[in-house]
C-alpha positions in Angstrom: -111.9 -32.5 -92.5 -109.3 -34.0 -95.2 -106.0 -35.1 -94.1 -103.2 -35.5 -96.7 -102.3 -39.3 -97.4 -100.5 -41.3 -99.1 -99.9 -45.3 -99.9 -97.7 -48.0 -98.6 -95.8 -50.1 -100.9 -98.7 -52.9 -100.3 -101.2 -50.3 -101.3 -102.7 -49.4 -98.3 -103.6 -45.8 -97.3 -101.4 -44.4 -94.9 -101.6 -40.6 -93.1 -98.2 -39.1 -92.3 -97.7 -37.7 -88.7 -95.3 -34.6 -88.5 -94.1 -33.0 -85.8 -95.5 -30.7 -84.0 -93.7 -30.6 -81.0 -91.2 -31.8 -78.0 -92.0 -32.0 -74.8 -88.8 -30.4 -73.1 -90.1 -31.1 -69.3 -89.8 -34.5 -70.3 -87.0 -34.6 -72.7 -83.8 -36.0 -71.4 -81.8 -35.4 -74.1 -80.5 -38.9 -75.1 -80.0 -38.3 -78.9 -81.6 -40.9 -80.1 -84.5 -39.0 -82.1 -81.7 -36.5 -83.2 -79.8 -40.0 -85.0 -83.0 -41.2 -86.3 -84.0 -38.3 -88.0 -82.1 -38.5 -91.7 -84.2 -35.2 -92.6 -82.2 -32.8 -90.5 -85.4 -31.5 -88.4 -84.4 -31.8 -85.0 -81.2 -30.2 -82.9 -79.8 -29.9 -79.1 -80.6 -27.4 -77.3 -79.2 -26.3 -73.8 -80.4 -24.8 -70.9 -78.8 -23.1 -68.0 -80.7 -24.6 -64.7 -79.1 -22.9 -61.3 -75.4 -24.9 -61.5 -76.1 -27.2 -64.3 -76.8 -27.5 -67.9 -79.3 -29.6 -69.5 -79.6 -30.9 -72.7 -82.5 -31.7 -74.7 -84.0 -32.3 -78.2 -85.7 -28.9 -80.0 -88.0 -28.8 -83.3 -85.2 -27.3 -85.3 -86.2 -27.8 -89.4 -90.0 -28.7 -89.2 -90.1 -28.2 -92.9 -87.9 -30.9 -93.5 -90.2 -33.5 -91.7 -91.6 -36.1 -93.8 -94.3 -37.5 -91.4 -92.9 -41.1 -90.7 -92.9 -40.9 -87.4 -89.6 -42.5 -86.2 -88.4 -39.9 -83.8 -91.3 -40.5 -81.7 -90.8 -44.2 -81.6 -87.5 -44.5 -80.8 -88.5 -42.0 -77.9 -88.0 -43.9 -74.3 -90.2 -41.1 -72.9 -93.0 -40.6 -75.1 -92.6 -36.6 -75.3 -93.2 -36.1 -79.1 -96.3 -34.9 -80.5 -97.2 -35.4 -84.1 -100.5 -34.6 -85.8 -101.3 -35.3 -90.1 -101.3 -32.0 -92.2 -105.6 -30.7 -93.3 -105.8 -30.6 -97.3 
């Protein structure tokens, strides 16, 4: 299996990690993937739970992801997944 990559400005080979998903269990709805993200791909989403309302972080524009990964890092709770696109 061949995975699309690409090179870093010091030559080495690099594979870029889009996103697949959020994990919305986990997801607490900070924001802080949503002002990362310069590509547009991710929005708020709210749910109606009993009495309250909770907010978290939905997939919105995966087209517009460019793989680098920064959503996920700034992420205090670990819920992104990412995996590299198969040539």
């Amino acid at each position: 299996m061949a995975y699309i990559t690409g090179l870093t400005k010091e030559k080495k080979e690099w594979t870029p990690q889009f996103i697949t998903s959020i994990d919305e269990e986990t997801c607490i709805g900070c924001g802080r993937c949503f002002k990362v993200c310069a590509h547009d791909v991710l929005t708020f989403e709210e749910v109606d739970e009993d009495d309250s309302a909770k907010m978290f972080m939905k997939v919105d524009n995966p087209g517009n992801c460019i793989g680098c990964q920064a959503c996920g890092r700034t992420c205090s709770k670990k819920c992104f997944t990412f995996a590299p696109v198969v040539a």
